[in-house]
PDB file of N, CA, C and O in Angstrom:
ATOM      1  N   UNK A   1       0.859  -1.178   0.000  1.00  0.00           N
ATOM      2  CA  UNK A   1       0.000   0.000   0.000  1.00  0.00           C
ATOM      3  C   UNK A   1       0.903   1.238   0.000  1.00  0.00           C
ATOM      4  O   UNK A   1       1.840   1.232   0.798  1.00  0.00           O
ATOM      5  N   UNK A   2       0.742   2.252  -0.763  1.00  0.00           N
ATOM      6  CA  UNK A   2       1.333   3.511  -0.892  1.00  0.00           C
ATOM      7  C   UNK A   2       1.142   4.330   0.172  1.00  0.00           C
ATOM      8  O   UNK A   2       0.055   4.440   0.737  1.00  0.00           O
ATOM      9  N   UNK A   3       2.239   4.976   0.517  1.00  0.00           N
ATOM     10  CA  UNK A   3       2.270   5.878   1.895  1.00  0.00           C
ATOM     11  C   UNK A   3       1.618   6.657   1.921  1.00  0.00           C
ATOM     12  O   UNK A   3       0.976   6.870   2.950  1.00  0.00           O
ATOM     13  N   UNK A   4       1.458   7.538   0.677  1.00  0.00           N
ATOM     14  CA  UNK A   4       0.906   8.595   0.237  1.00  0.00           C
ATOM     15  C   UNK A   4      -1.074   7.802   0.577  1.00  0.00           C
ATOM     16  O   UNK A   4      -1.834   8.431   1.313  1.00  0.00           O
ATOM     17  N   UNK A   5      -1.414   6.816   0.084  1.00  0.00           N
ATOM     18  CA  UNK A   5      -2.749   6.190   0.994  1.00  0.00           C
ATOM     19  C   UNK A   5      -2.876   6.130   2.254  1.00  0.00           C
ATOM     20  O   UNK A   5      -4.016   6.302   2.685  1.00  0.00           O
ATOM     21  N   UNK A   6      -1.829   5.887   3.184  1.00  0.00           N
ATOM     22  CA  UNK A   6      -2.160   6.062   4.291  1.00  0.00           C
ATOM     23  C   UNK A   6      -1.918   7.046   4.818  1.00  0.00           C
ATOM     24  O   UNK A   6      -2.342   7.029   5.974  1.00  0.00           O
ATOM     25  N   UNK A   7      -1.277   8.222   4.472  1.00  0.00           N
ATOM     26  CA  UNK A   7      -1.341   9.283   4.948  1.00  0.00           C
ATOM     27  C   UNK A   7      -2.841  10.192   4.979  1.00  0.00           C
ATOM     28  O   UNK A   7      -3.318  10.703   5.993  1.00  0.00           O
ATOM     29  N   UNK A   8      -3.381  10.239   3.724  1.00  0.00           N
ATOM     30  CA  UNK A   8      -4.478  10.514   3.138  1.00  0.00           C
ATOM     31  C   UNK A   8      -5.448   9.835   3.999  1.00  0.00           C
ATOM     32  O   UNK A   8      -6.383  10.558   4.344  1.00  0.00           O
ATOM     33  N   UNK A   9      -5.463   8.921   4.331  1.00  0.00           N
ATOM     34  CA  UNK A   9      -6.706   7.935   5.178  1.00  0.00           C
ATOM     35  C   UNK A   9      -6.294   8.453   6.823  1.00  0.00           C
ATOM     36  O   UNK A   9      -7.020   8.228   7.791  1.00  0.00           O
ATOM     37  N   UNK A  10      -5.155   9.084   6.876  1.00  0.00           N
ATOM     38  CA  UNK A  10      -5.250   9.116   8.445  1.00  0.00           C
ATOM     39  C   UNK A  10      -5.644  10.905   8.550  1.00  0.00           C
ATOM     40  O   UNK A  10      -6.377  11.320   9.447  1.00  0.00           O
ATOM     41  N   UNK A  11      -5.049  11.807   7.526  1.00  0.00           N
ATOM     42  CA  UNK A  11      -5.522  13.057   7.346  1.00  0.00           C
ATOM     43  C   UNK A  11      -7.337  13.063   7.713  1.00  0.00           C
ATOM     44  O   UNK A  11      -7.817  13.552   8.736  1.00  0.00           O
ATOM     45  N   UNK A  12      -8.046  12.466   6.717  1.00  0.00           N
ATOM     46  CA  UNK A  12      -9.065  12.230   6.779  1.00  0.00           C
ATOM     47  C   UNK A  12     -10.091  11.915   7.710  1.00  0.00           C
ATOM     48  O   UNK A  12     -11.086  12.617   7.888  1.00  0.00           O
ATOM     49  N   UNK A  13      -9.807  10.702   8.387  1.00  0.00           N
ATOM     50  CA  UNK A  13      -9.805  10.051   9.500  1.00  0.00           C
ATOM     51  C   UNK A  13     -10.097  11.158  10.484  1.00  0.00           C
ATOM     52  O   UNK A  13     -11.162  11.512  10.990  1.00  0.00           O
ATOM     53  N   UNK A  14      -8.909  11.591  10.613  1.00  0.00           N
ATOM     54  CA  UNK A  14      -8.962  12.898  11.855  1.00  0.00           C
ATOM     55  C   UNK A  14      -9.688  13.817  11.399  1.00  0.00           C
ATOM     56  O   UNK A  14     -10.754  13.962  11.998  1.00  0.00           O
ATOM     57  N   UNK A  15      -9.446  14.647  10.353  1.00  0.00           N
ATOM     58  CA  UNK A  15     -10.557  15.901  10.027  1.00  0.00           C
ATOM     59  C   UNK A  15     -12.419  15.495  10.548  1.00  0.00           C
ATOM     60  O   UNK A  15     -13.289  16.234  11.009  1.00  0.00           O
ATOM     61  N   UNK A  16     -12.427  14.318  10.277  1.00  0.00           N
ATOM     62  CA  UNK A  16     -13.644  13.969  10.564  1.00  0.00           C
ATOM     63  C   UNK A  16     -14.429  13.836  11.649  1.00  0.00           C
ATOM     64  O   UNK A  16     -15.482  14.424  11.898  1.00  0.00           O
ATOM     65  N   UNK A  17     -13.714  12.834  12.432  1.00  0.00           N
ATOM     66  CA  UNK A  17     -13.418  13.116  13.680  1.00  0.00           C
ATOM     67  C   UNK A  17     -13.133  13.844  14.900  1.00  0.00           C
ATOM     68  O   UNK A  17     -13.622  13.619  16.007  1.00  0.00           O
ATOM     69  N   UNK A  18     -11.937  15.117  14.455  1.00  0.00           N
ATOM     70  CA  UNK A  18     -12.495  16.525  15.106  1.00  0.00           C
ATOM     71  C   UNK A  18     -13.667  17.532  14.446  1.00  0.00           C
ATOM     72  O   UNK A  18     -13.818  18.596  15.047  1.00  0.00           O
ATOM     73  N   UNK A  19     -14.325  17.350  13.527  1.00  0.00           N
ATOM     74  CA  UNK A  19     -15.266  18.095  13.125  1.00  0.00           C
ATOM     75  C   UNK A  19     -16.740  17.358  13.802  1.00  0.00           C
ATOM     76  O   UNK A  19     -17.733  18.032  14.075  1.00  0.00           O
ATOM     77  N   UNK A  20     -16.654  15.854  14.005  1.00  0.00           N
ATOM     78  CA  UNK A  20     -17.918  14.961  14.953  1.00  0.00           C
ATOM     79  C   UNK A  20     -17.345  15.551  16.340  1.00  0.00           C
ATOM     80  O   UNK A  20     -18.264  15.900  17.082  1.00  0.00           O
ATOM     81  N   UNK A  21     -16.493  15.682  16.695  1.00  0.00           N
ATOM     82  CA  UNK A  21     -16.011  15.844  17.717  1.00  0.00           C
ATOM     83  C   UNK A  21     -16.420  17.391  18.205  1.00  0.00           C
ATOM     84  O   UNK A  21     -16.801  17.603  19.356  1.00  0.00           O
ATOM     85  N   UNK A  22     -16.293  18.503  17.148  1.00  0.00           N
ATOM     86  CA  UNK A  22     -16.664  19.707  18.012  1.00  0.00           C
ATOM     87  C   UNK A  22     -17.954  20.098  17.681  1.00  0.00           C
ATOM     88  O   UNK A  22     -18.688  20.446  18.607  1.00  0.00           O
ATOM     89  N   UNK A  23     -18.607  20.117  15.916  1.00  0.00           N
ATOM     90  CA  UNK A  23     -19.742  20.345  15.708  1.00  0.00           C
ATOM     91  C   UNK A  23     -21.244  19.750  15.786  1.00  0.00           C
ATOM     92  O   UNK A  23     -22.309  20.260  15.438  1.00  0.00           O
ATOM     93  N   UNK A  24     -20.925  18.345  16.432  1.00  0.00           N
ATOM     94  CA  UNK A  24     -21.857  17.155  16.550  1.00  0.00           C
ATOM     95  C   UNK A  24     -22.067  17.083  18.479  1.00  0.00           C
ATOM     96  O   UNK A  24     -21.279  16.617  19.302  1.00  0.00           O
ATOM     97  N   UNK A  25     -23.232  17.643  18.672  1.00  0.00           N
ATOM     98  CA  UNK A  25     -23.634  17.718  20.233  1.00  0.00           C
ATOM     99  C   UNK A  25     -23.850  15.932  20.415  1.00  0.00           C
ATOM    100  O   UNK A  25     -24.499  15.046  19.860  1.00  0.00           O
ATOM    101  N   UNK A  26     -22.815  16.068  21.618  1.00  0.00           N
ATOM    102  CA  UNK A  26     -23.056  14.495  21.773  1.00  0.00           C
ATOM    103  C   UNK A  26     -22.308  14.502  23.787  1.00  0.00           C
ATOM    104  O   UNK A  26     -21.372  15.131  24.280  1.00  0.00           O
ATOM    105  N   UNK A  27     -23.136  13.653  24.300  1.00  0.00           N
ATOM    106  CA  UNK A  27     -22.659  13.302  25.644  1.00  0.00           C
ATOM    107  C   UNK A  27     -20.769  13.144  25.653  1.00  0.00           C
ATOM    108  O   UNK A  27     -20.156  12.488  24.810  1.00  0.00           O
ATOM    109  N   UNK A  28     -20.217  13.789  26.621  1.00  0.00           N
ATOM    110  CA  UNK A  28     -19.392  12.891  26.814  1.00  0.00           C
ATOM    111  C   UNK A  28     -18.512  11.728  26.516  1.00  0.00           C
ATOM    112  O   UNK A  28     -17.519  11.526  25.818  1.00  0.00           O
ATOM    113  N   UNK A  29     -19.426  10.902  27.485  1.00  0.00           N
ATOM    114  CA  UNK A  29     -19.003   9.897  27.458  1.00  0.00           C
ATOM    115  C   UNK A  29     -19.368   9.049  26.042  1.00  0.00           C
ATOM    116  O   UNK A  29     -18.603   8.135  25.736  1.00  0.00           O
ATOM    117  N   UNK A  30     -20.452   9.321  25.232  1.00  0.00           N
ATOM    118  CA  UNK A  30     -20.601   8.905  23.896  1.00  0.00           C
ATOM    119  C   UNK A  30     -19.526   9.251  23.167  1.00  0.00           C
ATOM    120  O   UNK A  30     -18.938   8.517  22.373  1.00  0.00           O
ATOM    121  N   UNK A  31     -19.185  10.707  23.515  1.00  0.00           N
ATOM    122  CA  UNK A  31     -17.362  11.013  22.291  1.00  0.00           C
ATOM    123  C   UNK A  31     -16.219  10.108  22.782  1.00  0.00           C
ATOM    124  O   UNK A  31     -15.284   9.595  22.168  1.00  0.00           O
ATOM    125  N   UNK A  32     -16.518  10.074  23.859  1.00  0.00           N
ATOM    126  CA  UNK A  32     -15.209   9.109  24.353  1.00  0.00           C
ATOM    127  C   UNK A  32     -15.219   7.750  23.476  1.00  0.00           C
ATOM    128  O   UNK A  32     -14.288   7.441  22.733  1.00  0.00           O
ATOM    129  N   UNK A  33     -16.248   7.069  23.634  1.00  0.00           N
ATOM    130  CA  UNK A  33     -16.319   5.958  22.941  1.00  0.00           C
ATOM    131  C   UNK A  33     -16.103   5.745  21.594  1.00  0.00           C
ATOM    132  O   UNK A  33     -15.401   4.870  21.087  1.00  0.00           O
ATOM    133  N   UNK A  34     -16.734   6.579  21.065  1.00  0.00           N
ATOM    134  CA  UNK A  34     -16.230   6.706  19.516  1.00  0.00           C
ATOM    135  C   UNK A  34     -14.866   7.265  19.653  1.00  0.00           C
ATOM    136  O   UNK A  34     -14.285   6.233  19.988  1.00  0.00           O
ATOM    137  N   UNK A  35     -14.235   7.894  19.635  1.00  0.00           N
ATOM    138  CA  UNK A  35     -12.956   8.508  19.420  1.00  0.00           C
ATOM    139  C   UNK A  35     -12.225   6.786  20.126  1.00  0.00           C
ATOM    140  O   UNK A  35     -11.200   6.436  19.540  1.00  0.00           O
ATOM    141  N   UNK A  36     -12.474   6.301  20.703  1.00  0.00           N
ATOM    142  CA  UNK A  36     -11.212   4.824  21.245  1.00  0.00           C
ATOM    143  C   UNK A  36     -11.890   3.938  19.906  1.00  0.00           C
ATOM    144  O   UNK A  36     -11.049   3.391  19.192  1.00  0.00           O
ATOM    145  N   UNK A  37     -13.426   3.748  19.497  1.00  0.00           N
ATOM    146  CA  UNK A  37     -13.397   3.157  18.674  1.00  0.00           C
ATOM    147  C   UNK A  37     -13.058   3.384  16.918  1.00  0.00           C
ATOM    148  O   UNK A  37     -13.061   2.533  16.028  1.00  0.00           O
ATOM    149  N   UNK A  38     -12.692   5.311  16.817  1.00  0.00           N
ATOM    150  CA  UNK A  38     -12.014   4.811  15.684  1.00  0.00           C
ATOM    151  C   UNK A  38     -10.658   4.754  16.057  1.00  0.00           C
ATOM    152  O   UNK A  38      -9.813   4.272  15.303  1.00  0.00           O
ATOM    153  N   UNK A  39     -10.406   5.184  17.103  1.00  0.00           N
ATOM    154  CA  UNK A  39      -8.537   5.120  16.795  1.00  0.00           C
ATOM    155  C   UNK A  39      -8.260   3.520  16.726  1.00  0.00           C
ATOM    156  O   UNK A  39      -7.448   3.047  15.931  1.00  0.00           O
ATOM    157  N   UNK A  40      -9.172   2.571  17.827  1.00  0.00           N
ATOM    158  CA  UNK A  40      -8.792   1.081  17.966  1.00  0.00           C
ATOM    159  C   UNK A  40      -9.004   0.635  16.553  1.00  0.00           C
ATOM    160  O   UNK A  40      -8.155  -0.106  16.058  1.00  0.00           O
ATOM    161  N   UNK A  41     -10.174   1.052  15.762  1.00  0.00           N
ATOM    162  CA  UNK A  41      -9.993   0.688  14.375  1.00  0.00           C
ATOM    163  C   UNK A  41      -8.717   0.948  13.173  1.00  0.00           C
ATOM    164  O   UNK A  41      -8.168   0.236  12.332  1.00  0.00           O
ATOM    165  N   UNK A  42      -8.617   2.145  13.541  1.00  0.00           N
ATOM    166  CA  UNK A  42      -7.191   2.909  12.785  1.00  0.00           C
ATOM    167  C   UNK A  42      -6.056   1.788  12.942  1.00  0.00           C
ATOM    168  O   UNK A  42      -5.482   1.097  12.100  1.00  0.00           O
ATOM    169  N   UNK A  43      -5.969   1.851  14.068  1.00  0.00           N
ATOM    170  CA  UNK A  43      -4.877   1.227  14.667  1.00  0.00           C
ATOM    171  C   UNK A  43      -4.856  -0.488  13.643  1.00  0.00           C
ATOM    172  O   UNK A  43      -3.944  -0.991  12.988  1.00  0.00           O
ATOM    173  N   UNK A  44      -5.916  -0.851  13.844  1.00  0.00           N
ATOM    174  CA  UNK A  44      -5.793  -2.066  13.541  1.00  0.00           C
ATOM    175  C   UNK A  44      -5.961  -2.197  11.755  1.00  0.00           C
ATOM    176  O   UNK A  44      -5.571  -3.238  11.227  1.00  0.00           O
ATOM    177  N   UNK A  45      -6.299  -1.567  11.270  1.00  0.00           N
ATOM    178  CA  UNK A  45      -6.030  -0.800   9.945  1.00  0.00           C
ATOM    179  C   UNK A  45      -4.813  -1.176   9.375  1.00  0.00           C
ATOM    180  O   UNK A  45      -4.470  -1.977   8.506  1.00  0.00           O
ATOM    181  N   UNK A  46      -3.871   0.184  10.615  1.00  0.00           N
ATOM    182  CA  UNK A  46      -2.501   0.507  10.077  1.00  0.00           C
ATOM    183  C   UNK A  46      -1.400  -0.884  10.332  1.00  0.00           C
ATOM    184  O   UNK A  46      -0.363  -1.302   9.817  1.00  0.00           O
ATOM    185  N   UNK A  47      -2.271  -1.260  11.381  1.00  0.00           N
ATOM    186  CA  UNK A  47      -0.764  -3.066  11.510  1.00  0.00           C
ATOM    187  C   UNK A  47      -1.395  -4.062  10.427  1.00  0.00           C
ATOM    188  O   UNK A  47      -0.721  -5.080  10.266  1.00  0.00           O
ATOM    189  N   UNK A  48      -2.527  -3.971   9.673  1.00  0.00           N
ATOM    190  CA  UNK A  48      -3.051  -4.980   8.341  1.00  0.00           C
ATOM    191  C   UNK A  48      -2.503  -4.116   7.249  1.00  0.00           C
ATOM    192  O   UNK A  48      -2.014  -4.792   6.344  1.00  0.00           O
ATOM    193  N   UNK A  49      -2.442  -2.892   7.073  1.00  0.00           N
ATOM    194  CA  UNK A  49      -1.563  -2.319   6.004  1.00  0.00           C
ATOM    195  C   UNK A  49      -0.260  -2.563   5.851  1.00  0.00           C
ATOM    196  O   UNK A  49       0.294  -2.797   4.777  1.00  0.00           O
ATOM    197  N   UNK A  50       0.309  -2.508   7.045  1.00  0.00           N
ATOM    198  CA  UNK A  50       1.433  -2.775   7.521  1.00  0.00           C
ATOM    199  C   UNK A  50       2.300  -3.832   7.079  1.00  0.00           C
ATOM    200  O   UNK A  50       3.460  -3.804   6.667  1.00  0.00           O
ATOM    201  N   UNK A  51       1.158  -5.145   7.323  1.00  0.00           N
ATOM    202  CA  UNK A  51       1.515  -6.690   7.024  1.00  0.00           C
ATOM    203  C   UNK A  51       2.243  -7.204   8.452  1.00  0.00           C
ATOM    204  O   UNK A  51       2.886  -8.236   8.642  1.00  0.00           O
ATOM    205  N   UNK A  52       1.851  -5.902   9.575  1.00  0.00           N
ATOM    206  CA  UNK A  52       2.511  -6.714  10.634  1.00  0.00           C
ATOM    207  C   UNK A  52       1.804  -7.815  10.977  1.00  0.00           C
ATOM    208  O   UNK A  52       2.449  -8.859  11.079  1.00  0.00           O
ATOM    209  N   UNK A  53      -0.187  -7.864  11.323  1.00  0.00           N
ATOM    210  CA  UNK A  53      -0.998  -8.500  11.527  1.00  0.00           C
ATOM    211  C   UNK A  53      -1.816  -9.173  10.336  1.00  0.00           C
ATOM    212  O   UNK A  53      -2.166  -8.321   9.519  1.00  0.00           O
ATOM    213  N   UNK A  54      -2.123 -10.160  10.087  1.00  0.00           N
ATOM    214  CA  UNK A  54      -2.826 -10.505   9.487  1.00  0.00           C
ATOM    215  C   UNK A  54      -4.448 -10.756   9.496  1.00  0.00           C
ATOM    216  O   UNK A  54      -4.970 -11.832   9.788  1.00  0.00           O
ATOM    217  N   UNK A  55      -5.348  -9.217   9.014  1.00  0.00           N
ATOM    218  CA  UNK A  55      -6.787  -9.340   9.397  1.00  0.00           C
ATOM    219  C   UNK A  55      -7.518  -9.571   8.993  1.00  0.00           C
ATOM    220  O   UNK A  55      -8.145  -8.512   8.974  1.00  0.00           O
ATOM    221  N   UNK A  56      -8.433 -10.691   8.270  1.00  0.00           N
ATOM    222  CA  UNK A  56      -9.016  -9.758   7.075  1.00  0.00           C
ATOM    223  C   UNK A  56     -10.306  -9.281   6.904  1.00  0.00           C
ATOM    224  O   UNK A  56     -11.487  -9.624   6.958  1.00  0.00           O
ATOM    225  N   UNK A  57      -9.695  -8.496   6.713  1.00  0.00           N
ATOM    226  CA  UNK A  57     -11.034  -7.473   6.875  1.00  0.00           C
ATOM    227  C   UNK A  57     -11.663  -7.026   4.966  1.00  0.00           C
ATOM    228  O   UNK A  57     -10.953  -6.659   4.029  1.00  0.00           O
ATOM    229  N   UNK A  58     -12.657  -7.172   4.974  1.00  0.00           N
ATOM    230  CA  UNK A  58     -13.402  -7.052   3.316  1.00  0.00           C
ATOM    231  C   UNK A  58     -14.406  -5.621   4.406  1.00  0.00           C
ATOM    232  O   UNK A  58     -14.935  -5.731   5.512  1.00  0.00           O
ATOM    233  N   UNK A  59     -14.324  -4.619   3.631  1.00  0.00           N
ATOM    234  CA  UNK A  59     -15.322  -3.548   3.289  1.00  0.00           C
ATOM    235  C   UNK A  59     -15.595  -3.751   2.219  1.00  0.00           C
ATOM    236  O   UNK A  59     -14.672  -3.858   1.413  1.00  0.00           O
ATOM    237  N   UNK A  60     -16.951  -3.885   1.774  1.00  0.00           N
ATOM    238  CA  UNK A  60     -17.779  -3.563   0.232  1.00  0.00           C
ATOM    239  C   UNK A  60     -18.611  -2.801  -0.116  1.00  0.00           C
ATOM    240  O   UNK A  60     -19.004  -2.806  -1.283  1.00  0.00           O
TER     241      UNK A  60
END
């Protein structure tokens, strides 16, 4: 996978995320949860891009 893709997917990622994050009225503890569940997703993303982990994951 090209760096230049994962850079782009993590740019993204975040813009989105601080924009749910400041313009989207939400409890607390609801932002908390989402924000661990995309980073835990990211995360696990970036070690299957990686080829450290092997996941497989199909989005369609």
């Amino acid at each position: 996978m090209p760096i230049i893709t994962v850079i782009v997917v993590l740019v993204v990622v975040g813009l989105v995320l601080y924009l749910v994050n400041n313009y989207i009225p939400m409890a607390r503890p609801v932002k908390t949860v989402l924000n661990v569940v995309v980073v835990l997703m990211l995360c696990l993303w970036l070690l299957n891009a990686f080829g450290i982990v092997n996941i497989p994951i199909r989005l369609r």
